[in-house]
TIDREN-968056 format. One record per atom (N, C-alpha, C, O): atom name; x, y, z; residue in one letter. Coordinates in pm, 1 decimal. Example, Ala and Ser with C-alpha at 12.3 -4.5 7.8 and 13.67 -1.06 7.14 Angstrom:
% residues 2
<atom atome="N" X="1319.0" Y="-569.0" Z="780.0" residu="A"/>
<atom atome="CA" X="1230.0" Y="-450.0" Z="780.0" residu="A"/>
<atom atome="C" X="1320.0" Y="-330.0" Z="780.0" residu="A"/>
<atom atome="O" X="1423.6" Y="-331.9" Z="846.5" residu="A"/>
<atom atome="N" X="1285.0" Y="-225.0" Z="708.0" residu="S"/>
<atom atome="CA" X="1367.0" Y="-106.0" Z="714.0" residu="S"/>
<atom atome="C" X="1290.0" Y="3.0" Z="787.0" residu="S"/>
<atom atome="O" X="1340.9" Y="113.8" Z="803.9" residu="S"/>
% end
This chain:
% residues 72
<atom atome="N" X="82.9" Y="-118.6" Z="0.0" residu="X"/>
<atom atome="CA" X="0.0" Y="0.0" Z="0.0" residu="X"/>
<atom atome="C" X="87.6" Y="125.3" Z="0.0" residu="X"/>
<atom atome="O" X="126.2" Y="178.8" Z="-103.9" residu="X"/>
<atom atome="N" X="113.5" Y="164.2" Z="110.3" residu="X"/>
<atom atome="CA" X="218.6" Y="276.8" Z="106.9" residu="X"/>
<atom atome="C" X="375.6" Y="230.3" Z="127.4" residu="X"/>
<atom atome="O" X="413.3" Y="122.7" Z="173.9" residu="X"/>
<atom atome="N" X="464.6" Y="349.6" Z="76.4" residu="X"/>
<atom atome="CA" X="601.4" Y="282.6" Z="79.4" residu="X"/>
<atom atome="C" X="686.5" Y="345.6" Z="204.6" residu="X"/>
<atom atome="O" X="664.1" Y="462.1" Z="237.3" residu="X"/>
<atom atome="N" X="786.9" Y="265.4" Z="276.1" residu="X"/>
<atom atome="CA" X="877.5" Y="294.3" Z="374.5" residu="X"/>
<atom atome="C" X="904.9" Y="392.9" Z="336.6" residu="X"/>
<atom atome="O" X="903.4" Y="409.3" Z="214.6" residu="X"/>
<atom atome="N" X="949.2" Y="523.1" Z="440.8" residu="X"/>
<atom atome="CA" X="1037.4" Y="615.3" Z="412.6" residu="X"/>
<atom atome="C" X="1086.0" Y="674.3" Z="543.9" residu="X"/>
<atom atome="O" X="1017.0" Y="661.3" Z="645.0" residu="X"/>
<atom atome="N" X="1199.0" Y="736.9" Z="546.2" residu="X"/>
<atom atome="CA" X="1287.7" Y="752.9" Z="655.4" residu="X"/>
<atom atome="C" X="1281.1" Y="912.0" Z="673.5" residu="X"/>
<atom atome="O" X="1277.3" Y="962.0" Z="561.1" residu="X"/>
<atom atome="N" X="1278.4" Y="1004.5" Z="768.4" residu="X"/>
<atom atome="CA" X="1319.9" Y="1095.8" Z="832.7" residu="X"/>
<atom atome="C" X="1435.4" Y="1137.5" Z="928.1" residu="X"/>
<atom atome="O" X="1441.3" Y="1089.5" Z="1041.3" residu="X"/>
<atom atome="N" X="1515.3" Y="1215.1" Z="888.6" residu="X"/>
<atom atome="CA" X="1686.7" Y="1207.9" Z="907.8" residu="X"/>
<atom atome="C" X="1655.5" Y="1358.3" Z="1031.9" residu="X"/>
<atom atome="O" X="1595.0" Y="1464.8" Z="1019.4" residu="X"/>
<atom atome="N" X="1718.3" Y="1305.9" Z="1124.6" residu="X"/>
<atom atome="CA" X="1712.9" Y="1437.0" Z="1253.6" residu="X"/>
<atom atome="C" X="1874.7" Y="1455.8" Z="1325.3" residu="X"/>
<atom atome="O" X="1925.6" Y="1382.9" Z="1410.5" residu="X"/>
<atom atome="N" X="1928.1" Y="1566.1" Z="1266.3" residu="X"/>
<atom atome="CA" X="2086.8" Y="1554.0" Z="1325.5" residu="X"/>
<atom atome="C" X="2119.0" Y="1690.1" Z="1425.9" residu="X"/>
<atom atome="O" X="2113.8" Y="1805.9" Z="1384.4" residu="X"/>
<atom atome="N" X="2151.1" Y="1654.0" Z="1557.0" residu="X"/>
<atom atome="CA" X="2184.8" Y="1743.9" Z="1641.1" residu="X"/>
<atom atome="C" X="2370.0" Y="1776.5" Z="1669.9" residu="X"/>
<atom atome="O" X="2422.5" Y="1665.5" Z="1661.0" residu="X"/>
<atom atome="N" X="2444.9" Y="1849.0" Z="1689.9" residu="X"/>
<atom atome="CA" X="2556.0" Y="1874.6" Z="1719.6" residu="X"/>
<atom atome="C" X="2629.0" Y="1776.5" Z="1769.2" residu="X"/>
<atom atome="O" X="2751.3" Y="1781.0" Z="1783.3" residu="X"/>
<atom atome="N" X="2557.9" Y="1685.3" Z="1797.2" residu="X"/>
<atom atome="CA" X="2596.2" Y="1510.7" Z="1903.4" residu="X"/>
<atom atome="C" X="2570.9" Y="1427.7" Z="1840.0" residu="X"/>
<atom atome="O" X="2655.2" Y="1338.2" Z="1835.2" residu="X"/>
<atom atome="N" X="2504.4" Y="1418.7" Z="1796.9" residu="X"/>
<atom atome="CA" X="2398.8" Y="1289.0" Z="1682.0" residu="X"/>
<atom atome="C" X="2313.8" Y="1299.1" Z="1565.6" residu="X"/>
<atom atome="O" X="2265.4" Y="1401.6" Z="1517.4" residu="X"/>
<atom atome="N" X="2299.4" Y="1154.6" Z="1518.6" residu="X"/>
<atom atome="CA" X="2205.1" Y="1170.7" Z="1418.3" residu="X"/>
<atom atome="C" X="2102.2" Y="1053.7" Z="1445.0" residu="X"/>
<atom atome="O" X="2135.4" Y="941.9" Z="1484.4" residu="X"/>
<atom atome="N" X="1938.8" Y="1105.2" Z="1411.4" residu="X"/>
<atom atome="CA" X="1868.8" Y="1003.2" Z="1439.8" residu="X"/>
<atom atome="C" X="1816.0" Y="978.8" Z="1348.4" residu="X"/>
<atom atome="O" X="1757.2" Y="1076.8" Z="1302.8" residu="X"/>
<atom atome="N" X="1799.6" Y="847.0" Z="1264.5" residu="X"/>
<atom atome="CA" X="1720.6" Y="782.4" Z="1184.5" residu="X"/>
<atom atome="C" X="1584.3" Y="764.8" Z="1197.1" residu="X"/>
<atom atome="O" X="1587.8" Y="643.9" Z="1219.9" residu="X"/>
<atom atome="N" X="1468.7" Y="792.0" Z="1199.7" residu="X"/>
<atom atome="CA" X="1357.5" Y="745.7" Z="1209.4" residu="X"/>
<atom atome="C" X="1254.0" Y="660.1" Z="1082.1" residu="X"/>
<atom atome="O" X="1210.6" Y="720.3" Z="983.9" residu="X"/>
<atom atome="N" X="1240.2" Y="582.3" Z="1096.2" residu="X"/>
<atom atome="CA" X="1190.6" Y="467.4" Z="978.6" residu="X"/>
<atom atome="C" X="1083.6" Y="465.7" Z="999.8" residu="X"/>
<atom atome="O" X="1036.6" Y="457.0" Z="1113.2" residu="X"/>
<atom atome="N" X="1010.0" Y="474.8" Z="881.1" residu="X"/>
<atom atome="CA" X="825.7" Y="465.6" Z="857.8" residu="X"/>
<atom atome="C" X="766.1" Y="372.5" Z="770.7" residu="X"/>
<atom atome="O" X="806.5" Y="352.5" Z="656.2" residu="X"/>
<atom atome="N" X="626.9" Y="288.9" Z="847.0" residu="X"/>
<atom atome="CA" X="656.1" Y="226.2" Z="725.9" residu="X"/>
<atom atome="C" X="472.1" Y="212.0" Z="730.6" residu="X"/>
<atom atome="O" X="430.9" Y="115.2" Z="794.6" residu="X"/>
<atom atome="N" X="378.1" Y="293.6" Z="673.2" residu="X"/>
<atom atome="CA" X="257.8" Y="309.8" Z="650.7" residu="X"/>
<atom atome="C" X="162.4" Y="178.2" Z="666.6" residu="X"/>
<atom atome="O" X="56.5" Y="180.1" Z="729.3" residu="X"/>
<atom atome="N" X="203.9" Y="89.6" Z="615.4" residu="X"/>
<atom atome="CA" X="130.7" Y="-43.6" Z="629.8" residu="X"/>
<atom atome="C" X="105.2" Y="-67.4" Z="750.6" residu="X"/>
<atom atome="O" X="-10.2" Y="-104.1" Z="772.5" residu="X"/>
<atom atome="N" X="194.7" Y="-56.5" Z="863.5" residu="X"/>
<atom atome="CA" X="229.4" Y="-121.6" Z="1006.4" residu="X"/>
<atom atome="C" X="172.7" Y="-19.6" Z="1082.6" residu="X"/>
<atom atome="O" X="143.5" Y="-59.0" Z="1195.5" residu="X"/>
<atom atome="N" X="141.8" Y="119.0" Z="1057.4" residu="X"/>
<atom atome="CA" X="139.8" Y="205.8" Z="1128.0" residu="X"/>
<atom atome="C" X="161.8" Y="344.2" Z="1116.6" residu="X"/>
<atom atome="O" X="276.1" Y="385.7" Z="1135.6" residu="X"/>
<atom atome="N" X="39.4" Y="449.9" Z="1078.8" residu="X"/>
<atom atome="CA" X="9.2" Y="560.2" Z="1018.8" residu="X"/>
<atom atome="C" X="77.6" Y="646.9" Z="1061.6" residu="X"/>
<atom atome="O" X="151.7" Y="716.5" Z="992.2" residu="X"/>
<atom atome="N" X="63.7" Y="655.3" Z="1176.7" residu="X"/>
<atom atome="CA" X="132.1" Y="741.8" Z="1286.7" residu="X"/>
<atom atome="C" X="303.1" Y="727.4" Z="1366.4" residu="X"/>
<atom atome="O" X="380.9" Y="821.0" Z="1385.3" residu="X"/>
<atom atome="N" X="317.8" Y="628.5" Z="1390.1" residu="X"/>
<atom atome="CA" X="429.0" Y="578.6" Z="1502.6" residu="X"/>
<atom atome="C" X="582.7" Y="521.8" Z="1389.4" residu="X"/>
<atom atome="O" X="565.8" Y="441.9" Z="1297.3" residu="X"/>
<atom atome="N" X="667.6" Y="558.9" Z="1410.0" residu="X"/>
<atom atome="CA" X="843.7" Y="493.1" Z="1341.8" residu="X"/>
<atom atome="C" X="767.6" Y="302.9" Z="1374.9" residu="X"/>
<atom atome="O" X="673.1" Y="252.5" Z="1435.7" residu="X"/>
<atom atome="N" X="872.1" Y="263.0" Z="1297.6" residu="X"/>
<atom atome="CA" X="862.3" Y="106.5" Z="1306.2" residu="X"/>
<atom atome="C" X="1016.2" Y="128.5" Z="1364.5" residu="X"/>
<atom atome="O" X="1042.7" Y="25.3" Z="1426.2" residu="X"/>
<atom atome="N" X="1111.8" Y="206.3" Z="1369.8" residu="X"/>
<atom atome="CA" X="1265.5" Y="178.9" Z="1383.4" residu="X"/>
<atom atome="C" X="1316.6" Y="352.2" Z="1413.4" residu="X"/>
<atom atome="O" X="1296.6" Y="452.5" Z="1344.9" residu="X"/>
<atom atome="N" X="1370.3" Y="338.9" Z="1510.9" residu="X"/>
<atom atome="CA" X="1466.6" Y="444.2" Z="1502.3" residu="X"/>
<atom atome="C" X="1621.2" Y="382.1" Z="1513.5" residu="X"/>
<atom atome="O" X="1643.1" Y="268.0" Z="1554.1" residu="X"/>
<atom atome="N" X="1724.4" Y="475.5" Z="1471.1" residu="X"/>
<atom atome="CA" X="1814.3" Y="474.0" Z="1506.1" residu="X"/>
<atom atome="C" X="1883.2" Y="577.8" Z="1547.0" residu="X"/>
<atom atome="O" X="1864.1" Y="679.3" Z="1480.1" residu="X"/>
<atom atome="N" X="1976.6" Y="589.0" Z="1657.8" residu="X"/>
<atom atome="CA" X="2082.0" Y="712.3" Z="1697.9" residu="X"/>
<atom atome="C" X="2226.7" Y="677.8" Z="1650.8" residu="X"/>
<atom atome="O" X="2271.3" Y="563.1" Z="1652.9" residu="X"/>
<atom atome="N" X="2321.5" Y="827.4" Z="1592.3" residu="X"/>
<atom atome="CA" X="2442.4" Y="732.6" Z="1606.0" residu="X"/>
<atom atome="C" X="2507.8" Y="827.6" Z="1645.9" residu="X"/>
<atom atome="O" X="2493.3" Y="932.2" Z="1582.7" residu="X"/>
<atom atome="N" X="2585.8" Y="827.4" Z="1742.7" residu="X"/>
<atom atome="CA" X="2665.2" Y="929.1" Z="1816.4" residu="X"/>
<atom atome="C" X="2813.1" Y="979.9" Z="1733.2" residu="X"/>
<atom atome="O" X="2909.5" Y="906.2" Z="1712.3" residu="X"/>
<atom atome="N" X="2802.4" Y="1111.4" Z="1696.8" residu="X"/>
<atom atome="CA" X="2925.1" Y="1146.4" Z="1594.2" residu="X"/>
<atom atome="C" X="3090.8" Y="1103.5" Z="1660.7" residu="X"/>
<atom atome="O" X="3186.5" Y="1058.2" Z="1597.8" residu="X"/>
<atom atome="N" X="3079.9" Y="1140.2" Z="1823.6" residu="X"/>
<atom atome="CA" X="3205.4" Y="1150.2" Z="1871.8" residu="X"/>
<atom atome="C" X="3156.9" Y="1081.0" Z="2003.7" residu="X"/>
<atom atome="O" X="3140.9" Y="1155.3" Z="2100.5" residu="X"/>
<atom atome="N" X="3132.3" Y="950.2" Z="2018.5" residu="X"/>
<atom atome="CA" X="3132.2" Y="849.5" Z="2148.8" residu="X"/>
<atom atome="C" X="3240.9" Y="888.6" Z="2275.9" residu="X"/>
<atom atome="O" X="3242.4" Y="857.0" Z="2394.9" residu="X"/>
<atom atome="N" X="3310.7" Y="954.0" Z="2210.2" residu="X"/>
<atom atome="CA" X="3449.0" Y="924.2" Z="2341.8" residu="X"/>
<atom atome="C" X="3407.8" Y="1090.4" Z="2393.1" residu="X"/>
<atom atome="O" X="3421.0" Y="1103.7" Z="2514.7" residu="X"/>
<atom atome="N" X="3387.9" Y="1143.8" Z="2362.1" residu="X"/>
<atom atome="CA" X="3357.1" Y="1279.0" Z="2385.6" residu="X"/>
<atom atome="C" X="3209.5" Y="1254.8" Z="2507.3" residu="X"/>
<atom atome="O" X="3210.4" Y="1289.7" Z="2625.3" residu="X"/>
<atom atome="N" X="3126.0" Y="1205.4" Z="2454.1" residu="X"/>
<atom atome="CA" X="3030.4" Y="1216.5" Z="2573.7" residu="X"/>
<atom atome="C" X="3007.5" Y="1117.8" Z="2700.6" residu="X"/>
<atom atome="O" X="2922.5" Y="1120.7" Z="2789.6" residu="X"/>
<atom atome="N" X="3118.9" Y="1026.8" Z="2674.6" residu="X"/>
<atom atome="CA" X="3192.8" Y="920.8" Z="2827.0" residu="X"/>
<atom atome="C" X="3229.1" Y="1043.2" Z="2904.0" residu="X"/>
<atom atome="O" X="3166.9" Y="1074.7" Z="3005.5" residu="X"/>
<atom atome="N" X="3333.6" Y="1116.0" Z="2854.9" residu="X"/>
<atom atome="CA" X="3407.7" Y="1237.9" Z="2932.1" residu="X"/>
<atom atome="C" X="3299.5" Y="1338.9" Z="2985.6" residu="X"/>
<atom atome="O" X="3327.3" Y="1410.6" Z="3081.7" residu="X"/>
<atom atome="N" X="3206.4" Y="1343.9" Z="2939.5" residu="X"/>
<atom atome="CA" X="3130.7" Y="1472.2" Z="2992.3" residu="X"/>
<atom atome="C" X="2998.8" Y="1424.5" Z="3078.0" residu="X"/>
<atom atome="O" X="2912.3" Y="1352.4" Z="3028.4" residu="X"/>
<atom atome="N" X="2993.5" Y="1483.8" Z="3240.7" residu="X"/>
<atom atome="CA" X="2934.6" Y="1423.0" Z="3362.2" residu="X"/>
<atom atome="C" X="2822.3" Y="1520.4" Z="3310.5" residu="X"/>
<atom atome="O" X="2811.2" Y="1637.0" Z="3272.7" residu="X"/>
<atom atome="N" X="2724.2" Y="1377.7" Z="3335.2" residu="X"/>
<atom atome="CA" X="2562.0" Y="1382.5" Z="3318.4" residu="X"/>
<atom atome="C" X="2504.4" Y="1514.4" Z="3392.9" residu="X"/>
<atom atome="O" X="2561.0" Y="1556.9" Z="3493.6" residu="X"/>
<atom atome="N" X="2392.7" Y="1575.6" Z="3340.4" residu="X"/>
<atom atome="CA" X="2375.2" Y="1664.7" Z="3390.1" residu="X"/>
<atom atome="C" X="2271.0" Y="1655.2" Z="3510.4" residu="X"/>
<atom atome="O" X="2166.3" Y="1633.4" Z="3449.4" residu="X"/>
<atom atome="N" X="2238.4" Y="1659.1" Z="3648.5" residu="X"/>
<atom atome="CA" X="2135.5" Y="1630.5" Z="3723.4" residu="X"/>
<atom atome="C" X="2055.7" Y="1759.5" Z="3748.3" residu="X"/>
<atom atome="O" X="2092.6" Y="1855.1" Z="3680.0" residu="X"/>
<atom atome="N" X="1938.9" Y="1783.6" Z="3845.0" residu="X"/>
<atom atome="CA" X="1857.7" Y="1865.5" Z="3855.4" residu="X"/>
<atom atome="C" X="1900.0" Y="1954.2" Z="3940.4" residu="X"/>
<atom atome="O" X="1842.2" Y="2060.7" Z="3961.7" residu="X"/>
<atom atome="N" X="2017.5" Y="1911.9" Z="4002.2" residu="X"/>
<atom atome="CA" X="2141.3" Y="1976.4" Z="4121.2" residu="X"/>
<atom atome="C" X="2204.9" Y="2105.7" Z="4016.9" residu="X"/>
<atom atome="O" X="2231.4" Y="2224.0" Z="4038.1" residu="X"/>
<atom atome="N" X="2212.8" Y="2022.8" Z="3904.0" residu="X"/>
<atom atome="CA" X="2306.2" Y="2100.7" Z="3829.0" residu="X"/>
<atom atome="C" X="2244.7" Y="2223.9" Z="3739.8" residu="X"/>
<atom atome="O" X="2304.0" Y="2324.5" Z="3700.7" residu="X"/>
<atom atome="N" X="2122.0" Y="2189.6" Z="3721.4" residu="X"/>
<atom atome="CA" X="2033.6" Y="2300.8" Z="3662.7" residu="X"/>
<atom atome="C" X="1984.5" Y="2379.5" Z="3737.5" residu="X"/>
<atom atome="O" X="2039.5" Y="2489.4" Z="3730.1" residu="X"/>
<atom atome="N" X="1871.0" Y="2371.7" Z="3837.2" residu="X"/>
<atom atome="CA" X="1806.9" Y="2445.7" Z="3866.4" residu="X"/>
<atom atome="C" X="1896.2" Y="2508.8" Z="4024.2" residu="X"/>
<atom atome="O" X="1934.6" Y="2442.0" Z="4120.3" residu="X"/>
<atom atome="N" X="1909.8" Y="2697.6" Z="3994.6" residu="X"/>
<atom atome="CA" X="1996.7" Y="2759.0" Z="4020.4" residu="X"/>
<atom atome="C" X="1974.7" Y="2700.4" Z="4208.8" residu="X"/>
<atom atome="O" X="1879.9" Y="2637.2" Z="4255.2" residu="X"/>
<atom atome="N" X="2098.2" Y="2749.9" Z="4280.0" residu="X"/>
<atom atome="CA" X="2078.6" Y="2798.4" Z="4448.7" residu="X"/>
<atom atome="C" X="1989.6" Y="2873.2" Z="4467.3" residu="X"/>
<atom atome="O" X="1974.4" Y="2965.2" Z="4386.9" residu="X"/>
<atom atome="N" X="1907.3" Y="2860.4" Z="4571.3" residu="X"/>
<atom atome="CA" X="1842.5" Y="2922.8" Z="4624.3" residu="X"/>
<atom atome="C" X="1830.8" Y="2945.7" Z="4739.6" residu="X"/>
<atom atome="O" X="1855.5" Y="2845.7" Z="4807.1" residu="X"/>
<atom atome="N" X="1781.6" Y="3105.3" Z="4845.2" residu="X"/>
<atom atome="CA" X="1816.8" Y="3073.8" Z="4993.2" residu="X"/>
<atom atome="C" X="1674.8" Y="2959.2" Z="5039.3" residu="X"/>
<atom atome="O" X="1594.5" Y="2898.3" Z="4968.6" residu="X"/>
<atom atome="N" X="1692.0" Y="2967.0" Z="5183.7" residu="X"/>
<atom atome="CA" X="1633.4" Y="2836.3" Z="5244.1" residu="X"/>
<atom atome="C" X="1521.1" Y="2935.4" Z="5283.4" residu="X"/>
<atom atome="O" X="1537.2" Y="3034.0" Z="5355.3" residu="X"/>
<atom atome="N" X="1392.1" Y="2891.1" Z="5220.1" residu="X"/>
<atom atome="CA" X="1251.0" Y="2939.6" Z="5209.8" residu="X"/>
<atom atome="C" X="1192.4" Y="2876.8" Z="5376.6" residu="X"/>
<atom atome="O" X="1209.3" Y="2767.9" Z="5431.5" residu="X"/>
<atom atome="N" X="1121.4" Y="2998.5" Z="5418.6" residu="X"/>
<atom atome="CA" X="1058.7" Y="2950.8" Z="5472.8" residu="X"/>
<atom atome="C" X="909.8" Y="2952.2" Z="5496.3" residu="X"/>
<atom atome="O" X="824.2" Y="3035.8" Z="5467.3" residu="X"/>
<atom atome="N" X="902.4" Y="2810.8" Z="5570.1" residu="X"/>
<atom atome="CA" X="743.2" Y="2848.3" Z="5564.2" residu="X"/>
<atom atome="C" X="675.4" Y="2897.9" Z="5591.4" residu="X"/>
<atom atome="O" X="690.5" Y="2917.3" Z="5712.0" residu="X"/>
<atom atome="N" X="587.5" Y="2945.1" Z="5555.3" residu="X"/>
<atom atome="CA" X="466.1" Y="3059.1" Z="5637.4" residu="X"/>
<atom atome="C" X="331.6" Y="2999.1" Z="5741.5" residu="X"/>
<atom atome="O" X="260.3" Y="2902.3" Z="5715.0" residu="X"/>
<atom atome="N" X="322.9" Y="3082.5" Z="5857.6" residu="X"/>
<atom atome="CA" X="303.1" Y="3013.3" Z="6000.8" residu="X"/>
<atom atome="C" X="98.4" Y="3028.0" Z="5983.4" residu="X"/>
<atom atome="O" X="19.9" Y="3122.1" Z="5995.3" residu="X"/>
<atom atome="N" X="86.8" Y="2916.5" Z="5958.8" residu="X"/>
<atom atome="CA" X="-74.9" Y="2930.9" Z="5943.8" residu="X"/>
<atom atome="C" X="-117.0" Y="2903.2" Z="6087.9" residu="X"/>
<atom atome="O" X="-94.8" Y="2796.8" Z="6145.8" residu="X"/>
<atom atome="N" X="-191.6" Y="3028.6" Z="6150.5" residu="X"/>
<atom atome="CA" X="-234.8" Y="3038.1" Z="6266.5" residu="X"/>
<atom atome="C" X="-389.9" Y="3026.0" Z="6270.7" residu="X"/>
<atom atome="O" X="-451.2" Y="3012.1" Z="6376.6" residu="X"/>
<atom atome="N" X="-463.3" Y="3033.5" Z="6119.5" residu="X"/>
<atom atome="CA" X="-614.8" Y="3030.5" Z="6132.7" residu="X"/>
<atom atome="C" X="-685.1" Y="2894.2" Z="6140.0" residu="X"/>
<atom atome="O" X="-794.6" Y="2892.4" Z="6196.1" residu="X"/>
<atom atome="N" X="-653.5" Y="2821.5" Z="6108.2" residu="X"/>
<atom atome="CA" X="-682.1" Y="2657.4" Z="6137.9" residu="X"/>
<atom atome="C" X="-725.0" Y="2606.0" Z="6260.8" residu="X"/>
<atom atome="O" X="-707.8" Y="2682.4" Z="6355.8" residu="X"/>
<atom atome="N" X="-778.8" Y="2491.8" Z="6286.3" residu="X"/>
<atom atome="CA" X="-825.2" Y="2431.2" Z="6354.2" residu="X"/>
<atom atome="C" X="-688.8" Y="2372.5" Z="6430.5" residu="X"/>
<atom atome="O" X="-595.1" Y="2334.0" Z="6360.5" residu="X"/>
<atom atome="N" X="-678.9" Y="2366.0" Z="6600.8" residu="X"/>
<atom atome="CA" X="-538.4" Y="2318.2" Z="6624.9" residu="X"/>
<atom atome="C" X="-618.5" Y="2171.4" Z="6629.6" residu="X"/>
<atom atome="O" X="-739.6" Y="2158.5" Z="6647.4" residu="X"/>
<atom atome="N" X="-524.4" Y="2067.0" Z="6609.9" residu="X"/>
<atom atome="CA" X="-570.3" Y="1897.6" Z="6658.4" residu="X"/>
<atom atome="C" X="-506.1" Y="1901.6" Z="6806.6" residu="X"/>
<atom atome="O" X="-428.6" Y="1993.4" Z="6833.4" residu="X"/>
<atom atome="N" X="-528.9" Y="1829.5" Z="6877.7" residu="X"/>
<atom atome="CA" X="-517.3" Y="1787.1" Z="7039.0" residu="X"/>
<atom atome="C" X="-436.2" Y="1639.5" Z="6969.3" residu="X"/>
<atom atome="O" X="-394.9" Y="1550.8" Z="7043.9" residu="X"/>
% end
């Protein structure tokens, strides 16, 4: 019915293959592939965590809710 065809996606790091193939599936790749330009380059470079992004901040504090019901 319809014929395979591929979509090519290349970032500064990689390239990704994405494979289509209409018969199997209108919407969704049947195959991707990644291929990393320079492997040894991103062993060397430490993963980035959420430590590492989102900036310092001082130590917030909480605000003293006095209108509530106290529990016993």
């Amino acid at each position: 019915m319809g014929e395979k065809f591929k979509r090519i996606y290349e970032t500064e790091n990689s390239t990704s293959i994405w494979t289509y193939d209409p018969d199997v599936s209108k919407v969704n790749p049947i195959s991707v592939e990644h291929r990393w330009k320079n492997p040894k380059d991103l062993v060397d470079q430490k993963p980035k965590t959420m430590k590492d992004i989102v900036p310092k901040s001082k130590k917030s504090k909480k605000p003293k809710n006095n209108n509530g019901p106290k529990l016993l």
